[in-house]
C-alpha positions in Angstrom: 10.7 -9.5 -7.8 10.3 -12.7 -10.3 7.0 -11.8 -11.4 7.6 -7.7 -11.6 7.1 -8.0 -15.7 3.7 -9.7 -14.9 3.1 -7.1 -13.1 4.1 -4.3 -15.2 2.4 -5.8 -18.0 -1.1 -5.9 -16.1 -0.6 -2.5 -14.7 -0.5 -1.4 -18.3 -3.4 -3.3 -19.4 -5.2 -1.8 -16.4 -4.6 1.4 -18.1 -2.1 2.7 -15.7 -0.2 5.6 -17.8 2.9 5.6 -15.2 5.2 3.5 -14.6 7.6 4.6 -11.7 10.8 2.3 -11.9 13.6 1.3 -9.2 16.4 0.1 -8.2 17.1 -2.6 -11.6 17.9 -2.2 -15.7 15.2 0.0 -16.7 15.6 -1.5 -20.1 13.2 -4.1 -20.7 10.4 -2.2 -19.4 10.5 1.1 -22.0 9.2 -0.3 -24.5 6.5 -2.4 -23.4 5.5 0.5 -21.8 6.0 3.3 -24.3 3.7 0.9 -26.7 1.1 1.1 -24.1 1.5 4.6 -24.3 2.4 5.4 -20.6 5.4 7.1 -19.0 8.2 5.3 -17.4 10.0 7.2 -14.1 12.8 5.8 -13.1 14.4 6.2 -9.3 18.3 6.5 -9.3 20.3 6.9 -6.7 23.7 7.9 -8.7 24.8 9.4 -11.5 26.1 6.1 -13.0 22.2 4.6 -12.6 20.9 8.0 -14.1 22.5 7.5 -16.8 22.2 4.1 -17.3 18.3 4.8 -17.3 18.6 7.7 -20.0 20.4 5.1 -22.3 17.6 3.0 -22.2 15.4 5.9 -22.4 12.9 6.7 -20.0 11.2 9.7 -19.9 11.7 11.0 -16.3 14.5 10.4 -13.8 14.4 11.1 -10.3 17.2 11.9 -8.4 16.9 10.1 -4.7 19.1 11.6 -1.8 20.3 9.5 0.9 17.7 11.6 3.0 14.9 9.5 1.9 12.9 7.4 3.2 12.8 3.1 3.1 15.1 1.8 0.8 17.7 4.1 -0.5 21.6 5.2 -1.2 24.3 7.1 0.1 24.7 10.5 -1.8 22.9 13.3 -0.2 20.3 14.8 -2.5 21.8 18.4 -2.3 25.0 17.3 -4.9 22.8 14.6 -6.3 20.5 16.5 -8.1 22.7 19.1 -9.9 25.0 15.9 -10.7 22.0 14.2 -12.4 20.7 16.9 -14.0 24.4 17.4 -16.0 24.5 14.1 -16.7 21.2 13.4 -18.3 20.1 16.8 -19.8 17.8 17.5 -21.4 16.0 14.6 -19.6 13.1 16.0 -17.2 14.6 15.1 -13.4 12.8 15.0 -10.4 14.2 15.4 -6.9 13.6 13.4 -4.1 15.1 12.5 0.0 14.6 14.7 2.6 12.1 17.2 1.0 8.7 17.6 3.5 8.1 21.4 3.3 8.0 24.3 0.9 11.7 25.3 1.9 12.9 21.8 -0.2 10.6 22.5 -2.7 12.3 26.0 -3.1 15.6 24.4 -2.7 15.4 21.5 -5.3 13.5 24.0 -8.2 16.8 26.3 -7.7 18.9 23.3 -8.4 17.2 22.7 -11.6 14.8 20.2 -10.7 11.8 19.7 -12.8 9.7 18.6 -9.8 9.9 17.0 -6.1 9.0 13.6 -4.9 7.7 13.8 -1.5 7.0 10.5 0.2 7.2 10.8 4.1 5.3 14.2 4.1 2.5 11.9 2.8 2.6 8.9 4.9 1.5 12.0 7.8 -1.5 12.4 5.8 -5.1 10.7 6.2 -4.6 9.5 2.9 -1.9 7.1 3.5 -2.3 3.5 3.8 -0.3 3.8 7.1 -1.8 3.5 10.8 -2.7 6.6 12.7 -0.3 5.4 14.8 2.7 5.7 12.7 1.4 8.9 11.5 2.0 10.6 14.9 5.2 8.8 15.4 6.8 10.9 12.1 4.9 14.2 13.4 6.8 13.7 17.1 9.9 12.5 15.3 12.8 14.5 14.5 15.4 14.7 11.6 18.2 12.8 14.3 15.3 10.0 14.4 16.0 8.1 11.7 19.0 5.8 10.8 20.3 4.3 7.9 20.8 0.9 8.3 21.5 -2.6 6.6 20.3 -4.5 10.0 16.7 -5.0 9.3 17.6 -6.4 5.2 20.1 -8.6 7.1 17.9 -9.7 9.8 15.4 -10.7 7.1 17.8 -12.0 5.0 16.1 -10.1 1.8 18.6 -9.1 -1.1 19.1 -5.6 -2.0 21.7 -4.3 -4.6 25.3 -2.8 -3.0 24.9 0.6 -1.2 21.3 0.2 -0.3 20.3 0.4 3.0 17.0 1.3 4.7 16.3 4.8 6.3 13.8 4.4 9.2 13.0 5.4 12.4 15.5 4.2 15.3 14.5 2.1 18.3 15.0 -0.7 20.3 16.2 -3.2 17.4 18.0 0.0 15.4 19.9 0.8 19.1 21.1 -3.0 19.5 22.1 -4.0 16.0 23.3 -1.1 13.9 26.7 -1.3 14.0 26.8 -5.1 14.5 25.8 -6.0 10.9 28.4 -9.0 10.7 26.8 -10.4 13.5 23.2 -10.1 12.2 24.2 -11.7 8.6 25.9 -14.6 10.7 22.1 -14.9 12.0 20.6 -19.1 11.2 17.6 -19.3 9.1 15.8 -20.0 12.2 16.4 -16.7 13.6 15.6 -15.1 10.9 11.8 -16.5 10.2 11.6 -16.1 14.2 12.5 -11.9 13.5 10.6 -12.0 10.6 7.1 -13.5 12.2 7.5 -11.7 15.6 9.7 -8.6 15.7 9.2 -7.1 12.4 5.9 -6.3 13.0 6.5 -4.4 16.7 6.8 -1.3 17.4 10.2 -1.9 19.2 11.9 -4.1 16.8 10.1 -3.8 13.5 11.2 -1.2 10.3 9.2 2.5 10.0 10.8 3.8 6.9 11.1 7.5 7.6 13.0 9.9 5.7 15.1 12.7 7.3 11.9 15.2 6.3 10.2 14.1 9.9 12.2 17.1 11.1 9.9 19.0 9.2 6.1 17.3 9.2 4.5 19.1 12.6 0.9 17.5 11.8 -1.5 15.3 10.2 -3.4 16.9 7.9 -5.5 15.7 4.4 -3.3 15.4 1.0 -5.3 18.1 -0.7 -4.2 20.2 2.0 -0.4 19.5 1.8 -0.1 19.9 -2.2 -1.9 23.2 -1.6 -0.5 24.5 1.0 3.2 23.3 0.2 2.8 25.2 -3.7 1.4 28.5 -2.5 4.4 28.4 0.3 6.9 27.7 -2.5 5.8 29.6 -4.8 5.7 32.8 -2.3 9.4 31.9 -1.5 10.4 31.6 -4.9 9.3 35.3 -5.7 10.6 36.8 -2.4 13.9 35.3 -1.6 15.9 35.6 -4.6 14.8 39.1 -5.2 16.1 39.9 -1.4 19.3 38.3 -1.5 20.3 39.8 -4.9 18.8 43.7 -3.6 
């Protein structure tokens, strides 16, 4: 985004004391920030971008599986994490893709994550600046729901770094295109802004980032209620598994 330092710089001056980072050169932004005394999280999706961000030394990296939802990589978050976390130590890292209940939660602290990021779990939340709609299309949805595809980016003709593609929910356009990617980036500039102004936006044709954690999210209920809920479940499986496997 051209104006992403304007942006940055009034989000500090708003007094914003995070700055979550992605998919660019960290770099210019740790300082500016640090001076405003804020944070700065960057997102990586390999180990060569996690360490690029500790050179330039943010304060928190998270570690973003191929599970995830909207824009994302190709490593699964399972070796991810544990790759990330060797490379960048004694850096604080945070897991993220595919994590929606307290099983993940369990899963990634045993890895050696500091913390989880947990984005679709919230989008099924009242919270979220999603329609009710697409709310109760990630609580019907399953874990073989999603996709990860290049055909929407290339329909749009938007610009994303190499190995990104977006993880959303299949349908109609998903079904036709994926698969047929050469034929989408061969699409005029007159199909595109005709995509772009009609399909995007439907239900059948348009993107509904979803990560692979639908398989997981069975209702709608308040953010308060998730965090809480999610915790004390972790928490209770983190003093009663390991204990039971190692008895």
């Amino acid at each position: 985004m051209p104006r992403v330092h304007e942006l940055a710089r009034v989000a500090l001056e708003s007094g914003i004391t995070v700055i979550a980072h992605s998919f660019a050169d960290p770099g210019p932004f740790v300082a500016p920030t640090h001076d405003a005394g804020a944070l700065i999280l960057c997102q990586v999706r390999s180990v060569a971008e996690a360490e690029q961000a500790a050179a330039a030394g943010v304060d928190v990296i998270v570690a973003q599986g191929t599970e995830a939802g909207g824009h994302t990589g190709r490593v699964s978050t399972l070796p991810l994490v544990p790759a990330v976390l060797d490379a960048v130590a004694p850096i604080p890292v945070v897991a993220a893709g595919g994590i929606g209940d307290a099983r993940g939660i369990a899963a990634a602290l045993v890895l050696g994550a500091d913390g989880v990021w947990l984005g679709t779990r919230f989008e099924a939340t009242p919270e979220a600046a999603v329609p009710r709609a697409f709310a109760e299309r990630l609580v019907a949805a399953t874990a073989d729901d999603t996709v990860l595809t290049a055909t929407f980016d290339l329909a749009l003709k938007s610009q994303w770094p190499d190995g990104i593609a977006l993880r959303a929910l299949r349908n109609r356009f998903t079904d036709e295109w994926h698969g047929r990617e050469d034929e989408v980036r061969a699409w005029s500039q007159e199909q595109a802004d005709e995509y772009r102004t009609r399909g995007f936006f439907s239900r059948e044709d348009g993107a509904a980032p979803a990560g692979e954690s639908v398989g997981v999210i069975n209702d709608i209920e308040s953010a308060r209620d998730v965090v809480q809920r999610l915790a004390a479940e972790a928490e209770a499986i983190l003093r009663l598994r390991p204990p039971s496997l190692l008895s």
